[in-house]
Every structure is written in structure tokens, then in C-alpha cells.
ROLODO-582583 format. One line per field, with one value per residue: residue in one letter; x, y, z of N, C-alpha, C, O in turn. Coordinates in steps of 0.001 Angstrom, whole numbers, plus 500000, padded with zeros to 6 digits. Example, Ala and Ser with C-alpha at 12.3 -4.5 7.8 and 13.67 -1.06 7.14 Angstrom:
BEGIN
code = c(A  S)
n.east = c(513190  512850)
n.north = c(494310  497750)
n.up = c(507800  507080)
ca.east = c(512300  513670)
ca.north = c(495500  498940)
ca.up = c(507800  507140)
c.east = c(513200  512900)
c.north = c(496700  500030)
c.up = c(507800  507870)
o.east = c(514236  513409)
o.north = c(496681  501138)
o.up = c(508465  508039)
# end
This chain:
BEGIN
code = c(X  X  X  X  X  X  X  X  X  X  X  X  X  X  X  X  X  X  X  X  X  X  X  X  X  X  X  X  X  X  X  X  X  X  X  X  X  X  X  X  X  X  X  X  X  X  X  X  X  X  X  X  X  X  X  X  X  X  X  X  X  X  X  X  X  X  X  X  X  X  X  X  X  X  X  X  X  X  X  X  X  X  X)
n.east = c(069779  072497  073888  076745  076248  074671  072563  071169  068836  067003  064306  063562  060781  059870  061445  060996  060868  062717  062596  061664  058923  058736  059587  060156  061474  063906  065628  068372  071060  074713  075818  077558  079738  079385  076727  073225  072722  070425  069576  069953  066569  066843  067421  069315  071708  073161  074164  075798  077197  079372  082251  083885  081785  081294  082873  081408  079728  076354  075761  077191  076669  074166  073866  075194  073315  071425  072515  072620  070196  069070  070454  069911  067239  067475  067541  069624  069371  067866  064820  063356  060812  057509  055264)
n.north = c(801420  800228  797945  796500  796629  795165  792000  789257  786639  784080  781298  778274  777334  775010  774059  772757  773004  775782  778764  780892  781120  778711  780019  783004  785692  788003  790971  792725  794592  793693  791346  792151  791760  790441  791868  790347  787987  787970  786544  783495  782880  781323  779773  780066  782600  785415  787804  790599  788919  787419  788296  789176  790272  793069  794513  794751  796293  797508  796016  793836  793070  792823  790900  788228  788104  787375  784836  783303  783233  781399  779531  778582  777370  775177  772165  769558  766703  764028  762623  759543  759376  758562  755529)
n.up = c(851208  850150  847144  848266  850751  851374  852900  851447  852499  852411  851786  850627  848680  848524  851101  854332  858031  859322  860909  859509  857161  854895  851596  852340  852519  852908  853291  854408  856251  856551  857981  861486  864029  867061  866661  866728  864451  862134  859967  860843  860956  858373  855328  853123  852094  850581  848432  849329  851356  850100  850288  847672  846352  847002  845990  843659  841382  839888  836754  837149  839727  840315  838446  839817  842155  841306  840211  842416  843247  841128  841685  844116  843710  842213  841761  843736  843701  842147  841569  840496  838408  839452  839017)
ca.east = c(070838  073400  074021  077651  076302  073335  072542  069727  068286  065525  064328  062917  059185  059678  061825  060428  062157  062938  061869  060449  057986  058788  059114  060288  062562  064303  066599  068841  072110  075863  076403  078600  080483  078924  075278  072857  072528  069288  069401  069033  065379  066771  068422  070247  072209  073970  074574  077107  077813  080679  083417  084343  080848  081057  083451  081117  078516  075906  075142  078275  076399  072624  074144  075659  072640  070157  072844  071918  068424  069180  071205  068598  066053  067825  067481  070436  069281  066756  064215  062887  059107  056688  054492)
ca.north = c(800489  799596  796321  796320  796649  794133  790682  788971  785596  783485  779750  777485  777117  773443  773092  773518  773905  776679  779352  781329  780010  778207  781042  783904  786340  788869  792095  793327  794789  792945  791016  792906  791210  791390  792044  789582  787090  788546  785656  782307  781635  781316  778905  780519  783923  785788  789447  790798  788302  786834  789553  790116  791079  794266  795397  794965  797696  797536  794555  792812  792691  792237  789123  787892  788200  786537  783629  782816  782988  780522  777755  778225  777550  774546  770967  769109  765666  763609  760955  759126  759665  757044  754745)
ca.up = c(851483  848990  847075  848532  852378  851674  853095  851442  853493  852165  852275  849230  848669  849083  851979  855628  859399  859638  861953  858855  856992  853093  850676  852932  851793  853683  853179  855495  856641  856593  859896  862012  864866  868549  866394  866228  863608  861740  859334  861159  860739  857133  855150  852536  852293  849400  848157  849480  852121  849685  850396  846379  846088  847880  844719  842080  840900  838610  836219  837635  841368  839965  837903  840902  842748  840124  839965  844023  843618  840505  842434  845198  843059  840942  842544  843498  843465  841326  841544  839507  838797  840108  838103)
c.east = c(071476  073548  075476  077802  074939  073197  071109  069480  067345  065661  063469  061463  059148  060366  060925  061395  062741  062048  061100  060208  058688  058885  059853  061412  063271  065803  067303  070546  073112  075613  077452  079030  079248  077145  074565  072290  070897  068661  069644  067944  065404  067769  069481  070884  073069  073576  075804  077818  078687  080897  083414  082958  080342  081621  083030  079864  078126  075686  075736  077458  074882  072969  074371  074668  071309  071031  072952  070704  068293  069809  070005  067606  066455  068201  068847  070655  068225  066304  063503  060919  058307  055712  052875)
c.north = c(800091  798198  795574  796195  795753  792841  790414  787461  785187  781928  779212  777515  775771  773042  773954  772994  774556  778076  780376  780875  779259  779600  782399  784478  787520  789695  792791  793847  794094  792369  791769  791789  792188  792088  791260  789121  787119  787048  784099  781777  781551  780452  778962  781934  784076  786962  789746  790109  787383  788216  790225  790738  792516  795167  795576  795728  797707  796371  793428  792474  791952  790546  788149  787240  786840  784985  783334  782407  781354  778892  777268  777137  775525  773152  770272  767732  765671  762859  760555  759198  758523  756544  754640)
c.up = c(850153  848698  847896  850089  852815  851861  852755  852005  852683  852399  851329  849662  848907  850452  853797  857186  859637  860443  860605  857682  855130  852022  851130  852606  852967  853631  853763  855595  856781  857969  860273  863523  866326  868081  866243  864981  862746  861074  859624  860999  859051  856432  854455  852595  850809  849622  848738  850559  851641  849541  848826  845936  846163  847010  843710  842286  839713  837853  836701  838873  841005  839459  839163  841958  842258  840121  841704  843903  842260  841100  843685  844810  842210  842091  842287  843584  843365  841299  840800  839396  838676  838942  838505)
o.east = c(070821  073425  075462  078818  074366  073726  070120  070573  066736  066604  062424  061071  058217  060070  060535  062581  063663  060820  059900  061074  059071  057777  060231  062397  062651  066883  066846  071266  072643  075222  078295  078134  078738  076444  074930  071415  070249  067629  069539  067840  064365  068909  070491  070302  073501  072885  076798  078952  078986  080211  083083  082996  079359  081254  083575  079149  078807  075298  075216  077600  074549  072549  073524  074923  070690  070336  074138  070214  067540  069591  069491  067265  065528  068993  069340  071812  067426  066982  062798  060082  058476  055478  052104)
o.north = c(799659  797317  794371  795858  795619  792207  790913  786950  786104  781344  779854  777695  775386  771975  775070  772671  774174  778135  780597  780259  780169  780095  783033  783771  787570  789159  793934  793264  793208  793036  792075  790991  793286  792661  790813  789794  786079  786502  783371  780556  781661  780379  778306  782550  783154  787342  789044  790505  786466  789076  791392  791700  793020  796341  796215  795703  797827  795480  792314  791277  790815  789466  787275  786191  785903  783972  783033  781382  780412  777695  776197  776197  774849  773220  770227  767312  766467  761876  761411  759062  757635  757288  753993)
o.up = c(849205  849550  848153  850695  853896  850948  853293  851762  852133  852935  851225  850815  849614  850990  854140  857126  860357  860392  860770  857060  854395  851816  850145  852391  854029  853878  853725  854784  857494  858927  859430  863799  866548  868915  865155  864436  862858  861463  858637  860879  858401  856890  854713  853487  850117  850567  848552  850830  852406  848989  848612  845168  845621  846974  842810  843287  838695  838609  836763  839121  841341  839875  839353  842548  842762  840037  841837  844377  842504  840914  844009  845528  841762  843031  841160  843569  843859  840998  840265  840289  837840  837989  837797)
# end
């Protein structure tokens, strides 16, 4: 499977509800219309499921890729640590 026809799915190690489990990763095929929705029990999505992605090849798509798993990964609010 190509990076330009790939949907990758996963779900944080910290967060949970979802139908699969904390951590779970998963590799799969574009959505297509009229196919079901592979990636529901999942909370995030990237690769080539932003359109201009599908044009880049090579370090341009890997970068791309690595900066998803980075925002994933990167907390967007902060609390203060307890006493």
C-alpha cells in the first residue's frame, strides 16, 4: 500500500472510550464512499487523509506523517502539579 492511498487511525496511550483500546494503532486503506468507516473505534486519523498529502513522496510525506503522530502525542492543556 502506498503512502498516498494510506489512512493511518490510532488513539493516545492516555485517553480511553473508545472502541479500541488506549495505544492502538491501525493501517489501512483511504475511505471510499458507500465503504465502511474502518476508523471509528479510533480517535485520530492522518496520512493521506488530508487531500495535499496524496502529492507528496518521500521525505515530504514521512515528515508529514511524523508531524501527526507529534501533535497527537503533545498535550493541549496544562495543570498545575499538586502539592
Amino acid at each position: 500500500m502506498k503512502a498516498k492511498d494510506t489512512l493511518i487511525a490510532w488513539n493516545s496511550i492516555k485517553e480511553a472510550g473508545h472502541r479500541a483500546p488506549p495505544g492502538s494503532i491501525a493501517v489501512g486503506p483511504l475511505l471510499q464512499r458507500e465503504e465502511p468507516d474502518w476508523s471509528q473505534p479510533y480517535s485520530s486519523t492522518g496520512g493521506a487523509a488530508y487531500s495535499f498529502r496524496q502529492k507528496l513522496f518521500g521525505a515530504s510525506q514521512q515528515l508529514e506523517v511524523l508531524k501527526d503522530w507529534y501533535r497527537s502525542s503533545t498535550p493541549t492543556s496544562h495543570t498545575a502539579p499538586s502539592s
